[in-house]
VMD Tcl script that draws the C-alpha trace (Angstrom):
set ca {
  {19.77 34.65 8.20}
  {15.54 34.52 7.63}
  {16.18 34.28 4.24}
  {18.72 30.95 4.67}
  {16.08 29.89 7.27}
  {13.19 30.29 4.75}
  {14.69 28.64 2.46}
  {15.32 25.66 4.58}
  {12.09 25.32 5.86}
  {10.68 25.08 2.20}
  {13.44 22.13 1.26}
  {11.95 20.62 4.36}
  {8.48 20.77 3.70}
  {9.31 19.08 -0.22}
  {10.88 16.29 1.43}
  {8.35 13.42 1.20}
  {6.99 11.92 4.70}
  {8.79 9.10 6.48}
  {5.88 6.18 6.49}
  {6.25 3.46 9.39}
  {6.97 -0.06 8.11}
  {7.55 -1.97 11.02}
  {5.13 -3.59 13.39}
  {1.27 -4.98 12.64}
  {-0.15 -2.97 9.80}
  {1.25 -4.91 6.86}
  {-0.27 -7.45 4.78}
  {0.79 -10.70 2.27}
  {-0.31 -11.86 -0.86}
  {-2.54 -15.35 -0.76}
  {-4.44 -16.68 -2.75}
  {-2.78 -16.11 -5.73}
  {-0.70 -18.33 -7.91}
  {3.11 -18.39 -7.82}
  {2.63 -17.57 -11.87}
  {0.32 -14.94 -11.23}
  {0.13 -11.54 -9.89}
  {-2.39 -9.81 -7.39}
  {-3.64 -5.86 -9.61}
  {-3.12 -3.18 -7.42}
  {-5.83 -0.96 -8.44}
  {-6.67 3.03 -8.23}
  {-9.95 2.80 -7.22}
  {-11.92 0.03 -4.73}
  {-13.03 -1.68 -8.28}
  {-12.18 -4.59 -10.26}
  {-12.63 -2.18 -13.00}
  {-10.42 1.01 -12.27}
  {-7.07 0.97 -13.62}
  {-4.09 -1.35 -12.18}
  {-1.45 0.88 -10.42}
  {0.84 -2.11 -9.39}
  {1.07 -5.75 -9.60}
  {1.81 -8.07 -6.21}
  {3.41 -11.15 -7.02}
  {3.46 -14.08 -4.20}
  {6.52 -13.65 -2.47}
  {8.32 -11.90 -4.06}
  {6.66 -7.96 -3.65}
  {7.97 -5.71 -1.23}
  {5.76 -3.92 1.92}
  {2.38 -3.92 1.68}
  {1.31 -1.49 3.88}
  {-2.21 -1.51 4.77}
  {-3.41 2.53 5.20}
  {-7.10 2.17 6.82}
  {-9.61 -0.40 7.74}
  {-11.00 -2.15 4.24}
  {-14.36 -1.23 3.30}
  {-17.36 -1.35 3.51}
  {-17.22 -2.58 7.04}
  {-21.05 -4.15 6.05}
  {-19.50 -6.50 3.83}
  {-17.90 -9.70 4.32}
  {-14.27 -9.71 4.73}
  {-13.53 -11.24 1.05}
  {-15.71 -8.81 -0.53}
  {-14.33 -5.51 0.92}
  {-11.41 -3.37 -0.58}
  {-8.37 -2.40 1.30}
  {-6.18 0.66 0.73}
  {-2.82 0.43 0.58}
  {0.83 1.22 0.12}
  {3.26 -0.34 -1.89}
  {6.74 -0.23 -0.81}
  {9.09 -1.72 -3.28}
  {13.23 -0.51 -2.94}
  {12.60 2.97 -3.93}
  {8.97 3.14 -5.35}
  {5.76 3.71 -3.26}
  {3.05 2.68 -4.85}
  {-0.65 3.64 -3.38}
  {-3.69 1.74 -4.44}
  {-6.62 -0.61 -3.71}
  {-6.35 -4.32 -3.28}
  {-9.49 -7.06 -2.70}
  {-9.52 -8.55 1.17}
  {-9.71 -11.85 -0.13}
  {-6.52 -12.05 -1.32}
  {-4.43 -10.70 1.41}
  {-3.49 -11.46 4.76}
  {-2.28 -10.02 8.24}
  {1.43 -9.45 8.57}
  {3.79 -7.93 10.72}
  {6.17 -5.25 9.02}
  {9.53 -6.50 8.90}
}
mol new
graphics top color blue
foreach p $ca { graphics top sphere $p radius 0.5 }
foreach p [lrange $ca 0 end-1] q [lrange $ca 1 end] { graphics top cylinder $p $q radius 0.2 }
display resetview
Protein backbone atom coordinates (compact mmCIF):
# COMPACT_ATOMS: atom_id res chain seq x y z
CA UNK A 1 0.00 0.00 0.00
CA UNK A 2 3.10 2.85 0.70
CA UNK A 3 4.62 1.66 -2.16
CA UNK A 4 1.20 2.25 -4.56
CA UNK A 5 0.92 5.49 -2.48
CA UNK A 6 4.53 6.54 -3.30
CA UNK A 7 4.20 5.99 -6.43
CA UNK A 8 1.19 8.12 -6.81
CA UNK A 9 2.41 10.93 -5.12
CA UNK A 10 5.45 11.08 -7.61
CA UNK A 11 2.90 10.89 -10.86
CA UNK A 12 1.34 13.78 -9.01
CA UNK A 13 4.11 15.89 -8.41
CA UNK A 14 5.19 15.40 -12.61
CA UNK A 15 1.92 16.63 -13.48
CA UNK A 16 2.48 20.24 -14.64
CA UNK A 17 0.60 23.13 -12.52
CA UNK A 18 -2.91 24.26 -13.38
CA UNK A 19 -2.27 28.24 -14.28
CA UNK A 20 -5.46 30.58 -13.84
CA UNK A 21 -6.71 32.11 -17.10
CA UNK A 22 -9.70 33.78 -16.23
CA UNK A 23 -10.23 37.17 -14.73
CA UNK A 24 -7.84 40.57 -15.01
CA UNK A 25 -4.29 39.43 -15.53
CA UNK A 26 -4.30 38.97 -19.29
CA UNK A 27 -3.15 41.16 -21.93
CA UNK A 28 -3.76 41.94 -26.06
CA UNK A 29 -1.66 42.62 -28.78
CA UNK A 30 -1.78 46.54 -30.15
CA UNK A 31 0.11 48.21 -31.88
CA UNK A 32 1.06 45.87 -34.26
CA UNK A 33 0.02 45.34 -37.82
CA UNK A 34 -2.59 42.77 -38.87
CA UNK A 35 0.54 41.46 -41.29
CA UNK A 36 2.84 41.46 -38.57
CA UNK A 37 3.65 39.68 -35.48
CA UNK A 38 4.57 40.93 -31.86
CA UNK A 39 8.49 38.54 -30.81
CA UNK A 40 8.00 36.98 -27.71
CA UNK A 41 11.39 37.08 -26.37
CA UNK A 42 13.57 35.04 -23.60
CA UNK A 43 15.04 37.73 -22.04
CA UNK A 44 13.63 41.62 -21.26
CA UNK A 45 15.76 42.58 -24.62
CA UNK A 46 15.11 43.41 -28.08
CA UNK A 47 18.13 41.37 -28.58
CA UNK A 48 17.62 37.89 -26.76
CA UNK A 49 16.19 35.24 -28.75
CA UNK A 50 12.33 35.13 -29.91
CA UNK A 51 10.49 32.29 -28.02
CA UNK A 52 7.03 32.99 -29.69
CA UNK A 53 5.40 35.22 -32.08
CA UNK A 54 1.84 37.18 -31.13
CA UNK A 55 -0.09 37.92 -34.05
CA UNK A 56 -3.12 40.61 -33.69
CA UNK A 57 -6.00 38.68 -33.01
CA UNK A 58 -5.47 35.83 -33.69
CA UNK A 59 -2.88 34.45 -30.54
CA UNK A 60 -4.23 32.69 -27.77
CA UNK A 61 -3.87 33.86 -23.71
CA UNK A 62 -1.49 36.13 -22.91
CA UNK A 63 -1.03 35.83 -19.50
CA UNK A 64 0.76 38.52 -17.84
CA UNK A 65 3.07 36.75 -14.77
CA UNK A 66 4.39 39.97 -12.71
CA UNK A 67 4.37 43.68 -12.83
CA UNK A 68 6.63 44.87 -16.10
CA UNK A 69 9.84 46.32 -15.29
CA UNK A 70 11.66 48.53 -14.35
CA UNK A 71 8.88 50.21 -12.47
CA UNK A 72 11.33 53.64 -13.05
CA UNK A 73 10.61 53.55 -16.57
CA UNK A 74 7.85 54.72 -18.57
CA UNK A 75 5.18 52.33 -19.31
CA UNK A 76 6.24 51.86 -23.19
CA UNK A 77 9.71 51.30 -22.30
CA UNK A 78 9.37 48.53 -19.63
CA UNK A 79 9.28 44.68 -20.32
CA UNK A 80 6.55 42.43 -19.21
CA UNK A 81 6.79 38.71 -18.44
CA UNK A 82 4.55 36.51 -19.65
CA UNK A 83 2.75 33.33 -20.57
CA UNK A 84 1.67 32.16 -23.70
CA UNK A 85 -1.25 29.97 -23.83
CA UNK A 86 -1.97 28.68 -27.24
CA UNK A 87 -4.40 25.10 -27.45
CA UNK A 88 -1.84 22.93 -25.94
CA UNK A 89 1.49 24.95 -25.86
CA UNK A 90 2.62 27.35 -23.04
CA UNK A 91 4.93 29.47 -24.06
CA UNK A 92 6.92 31.78 -21.33
CA UNK A 93 8.74 34.87 -22.38
CA UNK A 94 9.21 38.67 -22.39
CA UNK A 95 7.14 41.09 -24.37
CA UNK A 96 7.67 45.25 -24.66
CA UNK A 97 4.68 47.31 -22.64
CA UNK A 98 4.15 49.31 -25.54
CA UNK A 99 2.67 46.92 -27.46
CA UNK A 100 0.22 45.31 -25.21
CA UNK A 101 -2.77 46.08 -23.42
CA UNK A 102 -5.04 45.21 -20.29
CA UNK A 103 -7.45 42.36 -20.77
CA UNK A 104 -9.65 40.28 -18.94
CA UNK A 105 -9.03 36.38 -19.29
CA UNK A 106 -11.73 34.87 -21.09
Amino acid sequence: MRKLLAILFFAVSLTPAAYATSGPGCLIVTNVAEDDALNMRSRPSASSRIVDQLVPGQHGIIHLDAPCRPLSSPWPQRWCRVSHYNAEIVTHGWVKARYVRDSDCP
